[in-house]
C-alpha positions in Angstrom: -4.4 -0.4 17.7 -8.1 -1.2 18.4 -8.4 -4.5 20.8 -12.1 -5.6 19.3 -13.7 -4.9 15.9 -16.7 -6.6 14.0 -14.0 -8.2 10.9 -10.0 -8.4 10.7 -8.8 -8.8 7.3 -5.5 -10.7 7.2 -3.4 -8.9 4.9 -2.8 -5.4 2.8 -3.0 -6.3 -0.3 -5.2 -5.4 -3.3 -7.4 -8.6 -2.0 -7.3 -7.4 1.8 -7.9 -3.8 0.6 -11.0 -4.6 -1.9 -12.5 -6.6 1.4 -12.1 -3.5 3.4 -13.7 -1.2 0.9 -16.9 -3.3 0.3 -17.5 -4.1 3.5 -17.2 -0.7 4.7 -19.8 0.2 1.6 -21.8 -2.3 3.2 -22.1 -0.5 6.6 -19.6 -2.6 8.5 -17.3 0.2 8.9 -15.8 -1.2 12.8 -13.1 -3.4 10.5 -9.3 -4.1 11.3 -7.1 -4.4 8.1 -4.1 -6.2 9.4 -0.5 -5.9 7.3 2.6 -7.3 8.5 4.8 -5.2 6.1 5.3 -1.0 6.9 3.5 -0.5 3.8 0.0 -1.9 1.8 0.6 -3.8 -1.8 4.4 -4.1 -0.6 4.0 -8.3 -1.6 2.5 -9.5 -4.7 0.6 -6.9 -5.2 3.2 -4.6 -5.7 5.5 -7.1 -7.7 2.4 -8.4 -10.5 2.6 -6.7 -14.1 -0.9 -5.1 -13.9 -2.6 -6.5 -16.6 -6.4 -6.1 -16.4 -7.1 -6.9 -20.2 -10.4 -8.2 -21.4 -12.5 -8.2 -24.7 -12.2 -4.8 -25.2 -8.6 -2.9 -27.7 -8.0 0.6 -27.5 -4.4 2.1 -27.3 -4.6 2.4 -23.6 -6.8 -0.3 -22.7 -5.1 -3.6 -20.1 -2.6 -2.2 -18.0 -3.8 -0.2 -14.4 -1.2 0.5 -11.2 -1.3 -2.4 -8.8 -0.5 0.3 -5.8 -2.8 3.0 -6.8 -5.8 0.3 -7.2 -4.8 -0.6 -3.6 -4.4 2.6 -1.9 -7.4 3.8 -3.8 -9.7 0.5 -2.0 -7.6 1.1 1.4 -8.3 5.2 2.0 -11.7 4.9 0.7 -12.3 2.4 3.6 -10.6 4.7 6.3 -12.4 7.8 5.1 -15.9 5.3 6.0 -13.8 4.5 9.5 -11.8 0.9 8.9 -8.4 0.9 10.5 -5.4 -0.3 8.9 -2.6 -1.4 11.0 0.8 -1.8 9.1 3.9 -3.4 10.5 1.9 -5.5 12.4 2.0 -9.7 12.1 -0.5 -12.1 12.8 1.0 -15.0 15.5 -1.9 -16.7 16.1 -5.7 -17.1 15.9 -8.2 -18.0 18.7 -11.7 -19.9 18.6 -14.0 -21.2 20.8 -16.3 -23.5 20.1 -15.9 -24.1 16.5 -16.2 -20.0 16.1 -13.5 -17.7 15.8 -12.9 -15.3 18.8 -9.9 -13.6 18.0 -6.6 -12.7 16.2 -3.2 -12.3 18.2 -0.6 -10.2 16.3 2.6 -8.6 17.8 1.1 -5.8 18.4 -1.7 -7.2 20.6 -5.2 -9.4 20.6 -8.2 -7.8 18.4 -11.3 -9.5 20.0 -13.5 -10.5 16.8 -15.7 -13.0 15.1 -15.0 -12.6 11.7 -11.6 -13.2 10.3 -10.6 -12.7 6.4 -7.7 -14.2 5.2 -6.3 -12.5 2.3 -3.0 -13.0 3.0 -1.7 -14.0 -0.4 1.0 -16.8 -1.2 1.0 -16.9 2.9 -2.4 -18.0 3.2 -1.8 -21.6 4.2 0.3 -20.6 7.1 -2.9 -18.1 8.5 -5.0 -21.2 7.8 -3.0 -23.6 10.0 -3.2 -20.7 12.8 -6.7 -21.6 12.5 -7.0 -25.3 12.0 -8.2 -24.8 8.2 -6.4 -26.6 5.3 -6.0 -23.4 2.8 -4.5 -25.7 -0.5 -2.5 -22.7 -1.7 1.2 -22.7 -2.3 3.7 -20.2 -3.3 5.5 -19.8 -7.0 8.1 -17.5 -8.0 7.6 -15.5 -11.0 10.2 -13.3 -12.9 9.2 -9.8 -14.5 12.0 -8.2 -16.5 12.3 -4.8 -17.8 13.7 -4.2 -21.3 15.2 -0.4 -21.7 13.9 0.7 -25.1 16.7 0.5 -28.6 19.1 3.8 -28.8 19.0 4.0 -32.5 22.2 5.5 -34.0 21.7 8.8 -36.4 21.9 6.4 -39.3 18.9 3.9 -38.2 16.8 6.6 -37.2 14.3 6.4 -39.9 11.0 3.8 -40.8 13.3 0.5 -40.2 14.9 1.9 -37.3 14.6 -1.0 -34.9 13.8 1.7 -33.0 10.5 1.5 -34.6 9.6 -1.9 -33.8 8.9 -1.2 -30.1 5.3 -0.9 -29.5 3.6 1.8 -29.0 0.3 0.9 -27.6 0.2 -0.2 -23.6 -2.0 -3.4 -24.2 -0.6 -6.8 -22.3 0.1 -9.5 -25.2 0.3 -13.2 -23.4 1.5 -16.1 -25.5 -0.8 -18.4 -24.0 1.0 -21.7 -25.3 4.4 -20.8 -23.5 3.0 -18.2 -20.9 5.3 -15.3 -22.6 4.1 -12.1 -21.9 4.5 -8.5 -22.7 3.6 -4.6 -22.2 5.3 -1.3 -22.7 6.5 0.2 -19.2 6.9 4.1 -19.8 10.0 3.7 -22.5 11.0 0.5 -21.8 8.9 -3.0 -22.1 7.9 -5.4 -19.0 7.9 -9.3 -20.3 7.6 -12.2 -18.4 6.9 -15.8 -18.4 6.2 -19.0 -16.4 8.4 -21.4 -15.6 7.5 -25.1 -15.8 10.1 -26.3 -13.7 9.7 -24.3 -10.8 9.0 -25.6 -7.3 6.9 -24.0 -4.3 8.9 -21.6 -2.6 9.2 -18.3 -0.7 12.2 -17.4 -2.1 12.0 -14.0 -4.5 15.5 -13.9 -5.4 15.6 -13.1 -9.4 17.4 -16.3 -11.1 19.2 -14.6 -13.6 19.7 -18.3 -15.4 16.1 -18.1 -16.1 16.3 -15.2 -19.0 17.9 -17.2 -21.1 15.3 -19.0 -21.4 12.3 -16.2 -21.7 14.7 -14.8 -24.4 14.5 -17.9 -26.5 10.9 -17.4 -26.5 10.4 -13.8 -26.1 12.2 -13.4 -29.8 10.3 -15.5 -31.4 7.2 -13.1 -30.9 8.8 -9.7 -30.4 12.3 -9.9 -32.9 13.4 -6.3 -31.4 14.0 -8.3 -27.4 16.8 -9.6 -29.2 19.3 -6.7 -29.4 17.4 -5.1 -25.9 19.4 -5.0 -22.6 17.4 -5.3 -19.2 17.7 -2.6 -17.4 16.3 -4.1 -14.3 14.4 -7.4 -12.7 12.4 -8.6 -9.7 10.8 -11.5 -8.6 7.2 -12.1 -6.8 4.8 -14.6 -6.0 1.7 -16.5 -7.3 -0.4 -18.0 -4.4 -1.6 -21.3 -6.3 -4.4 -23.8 -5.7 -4.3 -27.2 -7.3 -6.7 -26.2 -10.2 -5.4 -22.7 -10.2 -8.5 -21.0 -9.6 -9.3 -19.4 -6.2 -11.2 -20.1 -2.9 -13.7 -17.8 -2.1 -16.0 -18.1 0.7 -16.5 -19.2 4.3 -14.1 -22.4 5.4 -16.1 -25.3 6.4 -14.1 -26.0 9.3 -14.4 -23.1 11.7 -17.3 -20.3 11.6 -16.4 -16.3 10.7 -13.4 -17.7 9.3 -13.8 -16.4 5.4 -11.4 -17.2 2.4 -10.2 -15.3 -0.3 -7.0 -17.3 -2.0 -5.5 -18.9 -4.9 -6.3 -16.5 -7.3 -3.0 -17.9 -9.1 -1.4 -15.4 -10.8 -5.1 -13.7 -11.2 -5.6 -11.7 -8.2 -5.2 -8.1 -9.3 -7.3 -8.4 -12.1 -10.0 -9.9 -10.1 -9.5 -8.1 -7.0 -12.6 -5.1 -7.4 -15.2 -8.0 -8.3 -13.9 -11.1 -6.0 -13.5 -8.6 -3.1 -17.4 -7.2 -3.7 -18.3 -10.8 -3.8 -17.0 -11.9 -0.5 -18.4 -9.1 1.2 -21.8 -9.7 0.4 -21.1 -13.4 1.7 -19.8 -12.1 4.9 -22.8 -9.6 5.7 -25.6 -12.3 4.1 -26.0 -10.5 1.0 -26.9 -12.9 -2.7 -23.9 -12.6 -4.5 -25.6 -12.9 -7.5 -23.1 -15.1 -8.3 -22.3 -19.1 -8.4 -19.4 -19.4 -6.2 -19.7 -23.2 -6.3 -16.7 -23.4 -8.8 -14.5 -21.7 -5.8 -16.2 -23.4 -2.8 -12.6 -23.5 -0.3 -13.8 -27.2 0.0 -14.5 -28.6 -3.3 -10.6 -30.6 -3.0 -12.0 -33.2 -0.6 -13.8 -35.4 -3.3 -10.5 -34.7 -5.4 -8.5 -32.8 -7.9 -10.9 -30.9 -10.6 -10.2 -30.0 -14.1 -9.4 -25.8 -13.4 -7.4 -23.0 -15.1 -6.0 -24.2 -18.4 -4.4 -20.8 -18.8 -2.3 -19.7 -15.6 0.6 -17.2 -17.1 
């Protein structure tokens, strides 16, 4: 592993990934993207339903691959010359003099002044490495997978319940209770919120919980009802208190740049959000008001935010 480099990015993810990719379109190719897990996307990324919908319908239009976005950022950055080191965790992070001057990981030190955490629902814990109060905290979010109706020889026909699956790949969100939906090759990925939950790193898949997404999920698609679940998983949301993310350079220590909190929005946001910061880091305009996201807009208090986190 390299032992200096002009950036380290803290974490593979689409988020660390899209970093990576703009800064090396940017000319800072001598970039270290740091990943703790053997492979990249292999946290939330890799867990999230892929839902990139906008104001736009066509048959095939809101869904994309989390993993193939990612890889796509992450080998267009090593073709320009970033290095990627998997399977490697951050311990610690080193400043001097109100700068940053290094990251420690267990596979050695990386001499460097700029440091980009984009490490997800563990973003707090890399800020407190570094002294820098990252207000982001991890939720667990359930994605279930219905297998599609086997219709008998006598239901096959035009009321076959069969039929009521649909066809078209677009996400539908229920934005009053969260309740969301999409086809998944045959079968159908659905998902929703839960009010009650706590903070927590736990992704174990509380089966107690469908139930519950059932009692809604029927209401808006009728066929759920008679569906078995083939399979389920669990992942996490890094959250801020207004559920909208922190993007930019943290007040309290110099090279030391934020990209957090997307809550539940990252993938989606990852192409734009990760073009934005790089343009920050290299002293580019933006072009774009990054006021809302300022990492330090808490300390005057709590602002309105997201009324629609899924």
């Amino acid at each position: 592993m390299k032992r200096t480099a002009e950036a380290v990015i803290i974490g593979g993810g689409c988020m660390g990934a899209s970093v990576a990719y703009h800064l090396a379109r940017r000319g800072v190719t001598d970039v270290v993207l740091v990943e703790r897990e053997p492979m990249l996307a292999a946290g939330s990324t890799g867990r999230n339903a892929g839902g990139v919908a906008a104001a736009t319908f066509c048959v095939r239009d809101g869904i994309a691959d989390p993993n193939g976005v990612t890889m796509g950022f992450a080998k267009a950055a090593q073709s320009a010359g970033v290095s990627i080191a998997r399977d490697t965790e951050v311990t610690g992070i080193r400043a001097e003099a109100g700068r940053v001057t290094a990251v420690e990981t267990t596979r050695g030190t990386i001499d460097t002044r700029v440091v980009v955490n984009a490490a997800g629902p563990y973003a707090r814990r890399i800020g407190q490495m570094a002294h820098v109060e990252v207000p982001v905290d991890p939720f667990r979010r359930h994605i279930f997978i219905a297998a599609a109706p086997v219709a008998t020889e006598r239901e096959r026909g035009p009321a076959s319940s069969k039929q009521c699956w649909p066809a078209s790949r677009v996400m539908v969100i229920d934005f009053e209770t969260t309740f969301y939906f999409h086809r998944e090759g045959a079968g159908l990925l659905f998902g929703m919120g839960d009010p009650g939950e706590t903070p927590t790193f736990d992704t174990t898949v509380q089966w107690d919980f469908l139930p519950q997404v059932i009692d809604v999920a029927v209401k808006r698609l009728p066929a759920l009802a008679d569906a078995s679940i083939s399979h389920a998983w669990a992942g996490l949301y890094e959250v801020t208190p207004d559920a909208n993310p922190l993007i930019g350079p943290a007040r309290e220590l110099a090279g030391f740049f934020l990209i957090n909190g997307f809550s539940g929005h990252g993938f989606q946001h990852s192409p734009a959000a990760g073009r934005i910061l790089a343009d920050v880091i290299v002293g580019r305009d933006p072009q774009f008001d990054l006021t809302p996201f300022a990492p330090d807009r808490f300390t005057a208090g709590v602002i309105s935010g997201e009324r629609y986190m899924v």
